[in-house]
DRENMARGU-569779 format. One record per residue: residue number from 1; residue in one letter; x, y, z of N, C-alpha, C, O in turn. Coordinates in steps of 0.1 Angstrom, whole numbers, padded with zeros to 4 digits. Last residue first. Layout:
REC,n,res,n_xx,n_yy,n_zz,ca_xx,ca_yy,ca_zz,c_xx,c_yy,c_zz,o_xx,o_yy,o_zz
REC,NUM,A,X,Y,Z,X,Y,Z,X,Y,Z,X,Y,Z
...
END
This chain:
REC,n,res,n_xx,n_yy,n_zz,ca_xx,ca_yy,ca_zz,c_xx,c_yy,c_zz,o_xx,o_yy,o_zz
REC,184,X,0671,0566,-1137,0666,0555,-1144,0667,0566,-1154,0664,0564,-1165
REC,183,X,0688,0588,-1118,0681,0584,-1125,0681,0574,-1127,0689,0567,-1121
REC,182,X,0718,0577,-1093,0711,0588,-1103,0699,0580,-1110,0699,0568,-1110
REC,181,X,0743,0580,-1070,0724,0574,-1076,0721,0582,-1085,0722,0595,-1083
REC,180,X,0774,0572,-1072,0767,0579,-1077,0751,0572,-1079,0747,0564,-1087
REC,179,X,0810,0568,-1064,0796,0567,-1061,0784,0578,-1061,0783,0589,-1055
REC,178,X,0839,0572,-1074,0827,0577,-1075,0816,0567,-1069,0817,0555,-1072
REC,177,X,0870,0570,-1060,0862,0560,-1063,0850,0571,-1061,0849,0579,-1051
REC,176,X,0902,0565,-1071,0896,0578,-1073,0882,0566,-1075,0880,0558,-1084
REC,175,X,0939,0554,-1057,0917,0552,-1064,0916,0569,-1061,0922,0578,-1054
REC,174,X,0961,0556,-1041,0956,0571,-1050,0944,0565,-1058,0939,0573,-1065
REC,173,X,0962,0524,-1032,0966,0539,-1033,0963,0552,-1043,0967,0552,-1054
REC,172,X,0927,0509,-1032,0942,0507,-1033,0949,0523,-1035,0943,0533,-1039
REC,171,X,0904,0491,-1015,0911,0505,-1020,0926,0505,-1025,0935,0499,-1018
REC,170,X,0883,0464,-1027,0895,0467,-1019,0906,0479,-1023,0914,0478,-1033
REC,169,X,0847,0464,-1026,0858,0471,-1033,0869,0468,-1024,0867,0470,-1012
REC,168,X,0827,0454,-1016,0836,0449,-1010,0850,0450,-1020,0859,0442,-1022
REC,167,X,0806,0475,-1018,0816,0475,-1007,0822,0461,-1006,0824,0457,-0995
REC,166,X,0814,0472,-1052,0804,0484,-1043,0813,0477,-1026,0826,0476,-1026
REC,165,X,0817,0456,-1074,0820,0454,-1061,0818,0459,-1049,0820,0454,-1038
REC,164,X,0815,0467,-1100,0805,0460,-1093,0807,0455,-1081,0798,0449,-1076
REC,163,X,0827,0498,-1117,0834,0488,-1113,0820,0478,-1104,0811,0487,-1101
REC,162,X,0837,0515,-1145,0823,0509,-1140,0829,0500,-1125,0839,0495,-1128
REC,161,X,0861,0536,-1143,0858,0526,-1148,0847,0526,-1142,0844,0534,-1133
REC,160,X,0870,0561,-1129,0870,0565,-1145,0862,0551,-1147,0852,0554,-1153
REC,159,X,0884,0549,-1106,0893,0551,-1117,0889,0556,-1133,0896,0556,-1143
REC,158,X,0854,0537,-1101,0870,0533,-1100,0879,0537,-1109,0883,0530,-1118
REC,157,X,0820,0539,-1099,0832,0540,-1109,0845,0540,-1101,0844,0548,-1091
REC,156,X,0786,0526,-1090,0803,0531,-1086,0813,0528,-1098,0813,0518,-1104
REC,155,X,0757,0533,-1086,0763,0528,-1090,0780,0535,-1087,0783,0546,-1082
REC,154,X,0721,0522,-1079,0737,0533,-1076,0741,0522,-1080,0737,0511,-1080
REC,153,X,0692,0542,-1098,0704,0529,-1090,0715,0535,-1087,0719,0546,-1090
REC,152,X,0659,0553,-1087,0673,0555,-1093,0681,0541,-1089,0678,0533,-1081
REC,151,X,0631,0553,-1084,0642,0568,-1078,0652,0564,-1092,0652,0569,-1103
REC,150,X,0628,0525,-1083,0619,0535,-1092,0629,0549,-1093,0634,0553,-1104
REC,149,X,0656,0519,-1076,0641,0513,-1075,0638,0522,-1084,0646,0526,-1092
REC,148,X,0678,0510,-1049,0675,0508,-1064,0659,0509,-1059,0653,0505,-1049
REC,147,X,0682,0541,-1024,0683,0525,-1028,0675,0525,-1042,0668,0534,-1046
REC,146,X,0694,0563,-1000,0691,0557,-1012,0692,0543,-1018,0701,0535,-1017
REC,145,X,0699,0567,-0974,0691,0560,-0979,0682,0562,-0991,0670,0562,-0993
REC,144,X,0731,0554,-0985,0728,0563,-0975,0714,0557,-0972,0713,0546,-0967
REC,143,X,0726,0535,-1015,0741,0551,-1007,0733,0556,-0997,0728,0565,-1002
REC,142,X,0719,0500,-1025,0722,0515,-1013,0731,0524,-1013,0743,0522,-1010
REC,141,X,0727,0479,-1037,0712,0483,-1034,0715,0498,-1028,0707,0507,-1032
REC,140,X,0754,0469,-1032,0752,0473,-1045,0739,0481,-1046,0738,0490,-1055
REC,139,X,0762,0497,-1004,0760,0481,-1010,0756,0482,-1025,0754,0493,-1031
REC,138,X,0758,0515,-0975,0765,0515,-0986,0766,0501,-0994,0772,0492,-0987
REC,137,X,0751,0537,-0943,0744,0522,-0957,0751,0524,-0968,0750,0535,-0973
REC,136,X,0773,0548,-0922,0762,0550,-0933,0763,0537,-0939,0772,0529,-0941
REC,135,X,0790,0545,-0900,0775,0541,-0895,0770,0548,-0907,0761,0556,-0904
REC,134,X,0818,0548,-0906,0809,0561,-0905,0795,0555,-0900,0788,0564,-0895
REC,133,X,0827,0520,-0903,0832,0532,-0890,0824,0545,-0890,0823,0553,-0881
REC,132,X,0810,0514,-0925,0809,0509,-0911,0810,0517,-0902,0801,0521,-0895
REC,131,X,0821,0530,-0945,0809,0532,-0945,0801,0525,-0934,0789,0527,-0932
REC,130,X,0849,0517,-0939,0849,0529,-0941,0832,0534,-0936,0830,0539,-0926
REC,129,X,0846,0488,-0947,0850,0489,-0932,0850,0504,-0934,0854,0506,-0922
REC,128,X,0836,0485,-0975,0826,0487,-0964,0833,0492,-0949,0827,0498,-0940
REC,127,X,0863,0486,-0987,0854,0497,-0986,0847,0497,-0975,0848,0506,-0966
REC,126,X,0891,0471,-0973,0880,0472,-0980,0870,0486,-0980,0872,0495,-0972
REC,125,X,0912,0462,-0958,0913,0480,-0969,0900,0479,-0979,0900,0485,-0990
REC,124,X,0912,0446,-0945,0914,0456,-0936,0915,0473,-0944,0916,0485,-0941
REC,123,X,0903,0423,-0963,0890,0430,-0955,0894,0443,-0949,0885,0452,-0946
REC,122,X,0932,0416,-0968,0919,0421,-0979,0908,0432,-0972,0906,0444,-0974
REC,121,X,0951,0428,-0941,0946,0419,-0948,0938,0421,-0960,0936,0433,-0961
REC,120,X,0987,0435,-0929,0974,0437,-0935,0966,0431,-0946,0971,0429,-0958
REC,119,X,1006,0433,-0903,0999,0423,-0914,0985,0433,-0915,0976,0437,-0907
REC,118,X,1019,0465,-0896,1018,0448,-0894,1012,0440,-0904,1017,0441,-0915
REC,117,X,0996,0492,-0896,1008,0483,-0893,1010,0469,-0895,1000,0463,-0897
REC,116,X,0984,0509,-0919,0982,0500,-0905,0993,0497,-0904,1001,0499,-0914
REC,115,X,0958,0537,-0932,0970,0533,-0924,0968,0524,-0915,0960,0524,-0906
REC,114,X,0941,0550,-0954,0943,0535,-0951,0954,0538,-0947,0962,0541,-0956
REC,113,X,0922,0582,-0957,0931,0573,-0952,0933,0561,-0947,0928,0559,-0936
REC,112,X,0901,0595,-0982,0902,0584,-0974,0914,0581,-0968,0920,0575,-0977
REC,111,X,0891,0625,-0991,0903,0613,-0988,0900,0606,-0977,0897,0609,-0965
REC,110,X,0871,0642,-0988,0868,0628,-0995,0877,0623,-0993,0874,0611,-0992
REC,109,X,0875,0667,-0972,0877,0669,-0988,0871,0652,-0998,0868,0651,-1010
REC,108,X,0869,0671,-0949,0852,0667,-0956,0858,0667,-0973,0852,0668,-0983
REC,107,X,0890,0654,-0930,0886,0667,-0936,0873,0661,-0941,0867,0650,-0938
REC,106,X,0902,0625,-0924,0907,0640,-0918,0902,0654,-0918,0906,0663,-0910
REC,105,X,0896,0591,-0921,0893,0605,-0928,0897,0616,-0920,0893,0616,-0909
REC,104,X,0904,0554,-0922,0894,0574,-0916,0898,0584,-0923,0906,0583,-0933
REC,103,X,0911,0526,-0915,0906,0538,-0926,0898,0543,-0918,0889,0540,-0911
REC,102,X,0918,0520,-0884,0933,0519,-0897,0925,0525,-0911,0933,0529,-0920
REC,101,X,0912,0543,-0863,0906,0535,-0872,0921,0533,-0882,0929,0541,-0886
REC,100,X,0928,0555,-0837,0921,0563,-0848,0924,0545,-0853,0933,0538,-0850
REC,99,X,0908,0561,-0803,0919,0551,-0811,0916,0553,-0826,0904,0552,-0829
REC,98,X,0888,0575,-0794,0902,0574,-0787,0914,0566,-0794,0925,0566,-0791
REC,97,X,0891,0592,-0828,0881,0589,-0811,0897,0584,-0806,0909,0586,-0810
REC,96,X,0881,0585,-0863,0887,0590,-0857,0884,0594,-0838,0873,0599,-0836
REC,95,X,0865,0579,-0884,0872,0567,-0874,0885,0570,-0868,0896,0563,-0867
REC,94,X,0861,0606,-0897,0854,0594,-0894,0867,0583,-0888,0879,0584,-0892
REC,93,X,0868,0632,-0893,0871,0626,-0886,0863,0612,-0889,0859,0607,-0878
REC,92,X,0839,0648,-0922,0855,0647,-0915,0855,0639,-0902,0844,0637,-0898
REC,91,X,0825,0632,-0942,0825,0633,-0929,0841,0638,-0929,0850,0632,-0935
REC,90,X,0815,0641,-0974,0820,0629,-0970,0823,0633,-0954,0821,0645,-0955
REC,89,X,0785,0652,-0985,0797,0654,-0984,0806,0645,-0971,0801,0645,-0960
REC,88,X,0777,0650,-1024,0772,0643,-1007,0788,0646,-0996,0800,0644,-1000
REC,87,X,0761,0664,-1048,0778,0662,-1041,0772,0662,-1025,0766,0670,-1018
REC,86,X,0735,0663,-1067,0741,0665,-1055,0748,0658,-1049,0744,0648,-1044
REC,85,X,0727,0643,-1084,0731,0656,-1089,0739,0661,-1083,0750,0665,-1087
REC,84,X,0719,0619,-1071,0709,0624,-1082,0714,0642,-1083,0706,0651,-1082
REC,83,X,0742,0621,-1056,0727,0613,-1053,0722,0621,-1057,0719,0631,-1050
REC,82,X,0775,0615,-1053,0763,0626,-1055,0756,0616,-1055,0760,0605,-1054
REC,81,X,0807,0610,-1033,0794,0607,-1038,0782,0619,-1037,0779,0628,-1028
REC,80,X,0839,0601,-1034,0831,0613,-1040,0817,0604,-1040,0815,0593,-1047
REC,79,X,0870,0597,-1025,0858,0593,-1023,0849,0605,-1029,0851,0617,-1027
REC,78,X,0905,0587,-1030,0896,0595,-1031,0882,0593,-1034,0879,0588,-1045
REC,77,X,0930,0575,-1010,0918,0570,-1021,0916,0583,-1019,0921,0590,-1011
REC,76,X,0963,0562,-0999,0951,0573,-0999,0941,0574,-1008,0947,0575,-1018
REC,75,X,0983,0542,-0972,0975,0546,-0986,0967,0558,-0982,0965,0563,-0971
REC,74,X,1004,0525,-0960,0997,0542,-0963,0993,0543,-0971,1000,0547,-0980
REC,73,X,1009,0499,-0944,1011,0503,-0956,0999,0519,-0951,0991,0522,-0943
REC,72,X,1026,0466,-0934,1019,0475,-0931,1017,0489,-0941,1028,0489,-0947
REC,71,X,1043,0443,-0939,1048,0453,-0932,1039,0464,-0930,1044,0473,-0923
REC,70,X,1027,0427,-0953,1034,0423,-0940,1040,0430,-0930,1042,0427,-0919
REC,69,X,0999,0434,-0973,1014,0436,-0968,1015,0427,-0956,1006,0421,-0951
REC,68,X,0977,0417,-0980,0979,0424,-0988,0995,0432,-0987,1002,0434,-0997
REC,67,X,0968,0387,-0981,0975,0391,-0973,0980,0402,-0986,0985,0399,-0997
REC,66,X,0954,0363,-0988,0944,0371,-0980,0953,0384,-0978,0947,0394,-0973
REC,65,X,0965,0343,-0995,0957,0348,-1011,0949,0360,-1001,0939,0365,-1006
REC,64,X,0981,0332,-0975,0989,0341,-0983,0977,0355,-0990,0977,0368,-0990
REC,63,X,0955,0330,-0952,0959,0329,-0961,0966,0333,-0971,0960,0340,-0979
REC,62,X,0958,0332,-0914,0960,0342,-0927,0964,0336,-0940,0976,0335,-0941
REC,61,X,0953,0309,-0885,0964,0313,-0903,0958,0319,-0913,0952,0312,-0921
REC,60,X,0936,0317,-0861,0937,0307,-0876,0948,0321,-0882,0949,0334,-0883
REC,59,X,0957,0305,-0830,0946,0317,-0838,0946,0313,-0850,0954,0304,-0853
REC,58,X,0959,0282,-0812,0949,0284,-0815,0946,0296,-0824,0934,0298,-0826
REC,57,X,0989,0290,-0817,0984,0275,-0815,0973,0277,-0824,0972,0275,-0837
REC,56,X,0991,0315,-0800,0997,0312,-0817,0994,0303,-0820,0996,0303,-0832
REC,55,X,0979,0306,-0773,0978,0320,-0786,0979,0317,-0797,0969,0317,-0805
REC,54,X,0998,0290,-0766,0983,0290,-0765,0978,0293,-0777,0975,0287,-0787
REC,53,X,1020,0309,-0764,1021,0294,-0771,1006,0290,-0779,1004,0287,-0790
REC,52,X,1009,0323,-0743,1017,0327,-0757,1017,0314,-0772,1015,0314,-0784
REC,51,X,1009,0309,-0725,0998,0314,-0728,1005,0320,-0744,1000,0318,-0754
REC,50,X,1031,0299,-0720,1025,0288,-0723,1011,0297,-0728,1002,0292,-0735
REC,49,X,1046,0324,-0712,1046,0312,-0720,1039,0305,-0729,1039,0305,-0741
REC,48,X,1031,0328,-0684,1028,0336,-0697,1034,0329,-0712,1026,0329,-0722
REC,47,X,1035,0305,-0673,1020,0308,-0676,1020,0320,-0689,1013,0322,-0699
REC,46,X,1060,0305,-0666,1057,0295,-0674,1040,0300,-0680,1035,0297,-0691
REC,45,X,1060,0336,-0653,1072,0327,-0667,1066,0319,-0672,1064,0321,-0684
REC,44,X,1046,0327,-0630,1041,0338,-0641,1046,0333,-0655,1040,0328,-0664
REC,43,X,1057,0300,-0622,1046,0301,-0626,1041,0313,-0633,1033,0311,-0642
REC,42,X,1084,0312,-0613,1085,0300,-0625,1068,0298,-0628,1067,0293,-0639
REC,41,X,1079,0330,-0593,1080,0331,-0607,1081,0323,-0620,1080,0326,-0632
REC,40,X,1068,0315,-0576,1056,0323,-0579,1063,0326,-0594,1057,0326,-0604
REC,39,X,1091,0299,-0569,1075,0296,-0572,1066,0299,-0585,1061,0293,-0595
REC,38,X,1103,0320,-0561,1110,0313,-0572,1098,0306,-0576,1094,0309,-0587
REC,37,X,1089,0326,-0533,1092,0332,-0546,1096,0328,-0559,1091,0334,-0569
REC,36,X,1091,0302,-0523,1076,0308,-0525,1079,0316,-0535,1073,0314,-0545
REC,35,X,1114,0300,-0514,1112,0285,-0525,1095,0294,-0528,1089,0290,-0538
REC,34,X,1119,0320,-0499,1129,0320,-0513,1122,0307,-0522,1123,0306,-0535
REC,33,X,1105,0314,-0479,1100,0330,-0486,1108,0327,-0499,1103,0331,-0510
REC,32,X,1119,0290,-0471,1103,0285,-0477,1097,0301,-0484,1089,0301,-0493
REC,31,X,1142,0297,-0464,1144,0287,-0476,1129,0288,-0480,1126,0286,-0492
REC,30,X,1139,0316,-0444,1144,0321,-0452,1139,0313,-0464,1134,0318,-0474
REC,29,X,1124,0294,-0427,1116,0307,-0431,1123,0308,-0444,1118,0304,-0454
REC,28,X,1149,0282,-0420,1133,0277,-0423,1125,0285,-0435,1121,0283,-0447
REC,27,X,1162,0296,-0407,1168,0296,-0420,1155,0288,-0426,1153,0288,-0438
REC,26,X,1144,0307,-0383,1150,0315,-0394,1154,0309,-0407,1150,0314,-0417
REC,25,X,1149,0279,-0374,1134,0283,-0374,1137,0292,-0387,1134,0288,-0398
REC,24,X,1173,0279,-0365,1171,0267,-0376,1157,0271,-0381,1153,0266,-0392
REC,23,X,1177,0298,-0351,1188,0300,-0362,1179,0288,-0375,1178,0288,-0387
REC,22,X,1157,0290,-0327,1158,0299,-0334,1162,0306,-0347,1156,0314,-0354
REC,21,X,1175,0266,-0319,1163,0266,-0326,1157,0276,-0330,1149,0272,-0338
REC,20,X,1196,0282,-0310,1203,0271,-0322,1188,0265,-0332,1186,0262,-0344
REC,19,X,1187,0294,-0288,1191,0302,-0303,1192,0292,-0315,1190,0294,-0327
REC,18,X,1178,0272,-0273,1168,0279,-0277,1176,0286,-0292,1173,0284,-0304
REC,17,X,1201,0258,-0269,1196,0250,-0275,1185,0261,-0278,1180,0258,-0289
REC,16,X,1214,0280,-0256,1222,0277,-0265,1211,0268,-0276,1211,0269,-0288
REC,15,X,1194,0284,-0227,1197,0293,-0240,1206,0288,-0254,1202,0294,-0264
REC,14,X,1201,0254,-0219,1190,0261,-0224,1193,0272,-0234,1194,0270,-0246
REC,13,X,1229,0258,-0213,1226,0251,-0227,1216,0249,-0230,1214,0243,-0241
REC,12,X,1228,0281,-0191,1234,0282,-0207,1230,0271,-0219,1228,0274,-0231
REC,11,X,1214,0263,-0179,1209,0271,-0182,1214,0276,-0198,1209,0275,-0209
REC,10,X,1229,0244,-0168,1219,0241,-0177,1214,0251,-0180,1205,0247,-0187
REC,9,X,1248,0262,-0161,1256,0252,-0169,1243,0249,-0178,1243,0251,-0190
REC,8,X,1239,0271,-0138,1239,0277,-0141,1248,0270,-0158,1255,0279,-0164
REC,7,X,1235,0246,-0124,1224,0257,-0122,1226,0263,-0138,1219,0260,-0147
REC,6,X,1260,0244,-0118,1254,0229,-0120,1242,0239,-0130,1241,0237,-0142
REC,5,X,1266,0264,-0097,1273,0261,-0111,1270,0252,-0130,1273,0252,-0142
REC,4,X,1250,0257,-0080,1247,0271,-0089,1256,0267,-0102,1253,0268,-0114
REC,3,X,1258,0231,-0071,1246,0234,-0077,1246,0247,-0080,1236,0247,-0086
REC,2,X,1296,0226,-0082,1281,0231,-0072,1269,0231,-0082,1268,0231,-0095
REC,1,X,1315,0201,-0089,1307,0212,-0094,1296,0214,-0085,1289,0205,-0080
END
């Protein structure tokens, strides 16, 4: 064998040993972009998971004695309040904006709308959450700003009845709830 041949012998098995380290660099790469990815997802997967888990772990339990549906429910009340004679007139759109309120209102007629989905609770169909989402004063002491005293008391009927639970009345379908200050 000549020296060019000689030459040209180590050459090729330069080049041969460069690609063969090339091929092994690539599949390097390939296995470490594929073990990065699989990674990254067995960590979303397991994080979201485990945050899920988290979740239901840590939120407290809904007492049966708390739980009005499971499946969520449509109601409609009727609201009326005078103060000492005068018919008060109930707001249209109350808890109504970018996200409509599970109780709001549509008109100035008094209907109250209770719509929710899902688990609904005591507190989610109570009164006060209505006289909340409107920002008016409402309690056994108070309609607006009226309050017990010399003036007058307020008081609330249900259906025709007396009732003492003023806001933490829980509405139920078709009520017909008066609130009324009047005299001593």
């Amino acid at each position: 064998m000549n020296e060019n041949e000689q030459t040209t012998k180590n050459e090729y098995e330069i080049k041969q040993q460069h690609k063969l380290a090339e091929q092994q660099r690539l599949v390097k790469k390939h296995f470490l972009k594929r073990f990065i990815k699989t990674a990254t997802v067995v960590l979303i997967v397991g994080g979201g998971v485990g945050g899920l888990i988290w979740y239901a772990a840590t939120r407290p339990l809904t007492p049966e004695t708390d739980i009005v549906s499971k499946r969520g429910l449509h109601w409609h009340s009727q609201l009326s309040i005078t103060i000492k004679g005068q018919k008060q007139e109930v707001s249209a759109n109350i808890g109504i904006g970018g996200v409509m309120a599970s109780t709001h209102t549509h008109d100035t007629s008094g209907q109250i709308h209770l719509e929710k989905q899902g688990l609904v609770t005591k507190t989610d169909i109570n009164l006060a959450k209505l006289f909340k989402t409107w920002g008016k004063q409402f309690n056994s002491n108070c309609i607006f700003d009226s309050c017990n005293g010399v003036g007058g008391t307020v008081k609330m009927l249900v259906n025709g009845n007396e009732n003492t639970e003023f806001e933490n009345y829980q509405m139920k379908d078709k009520d017909k709830i008066e609130i009324k200050y009047e005299s001593i």
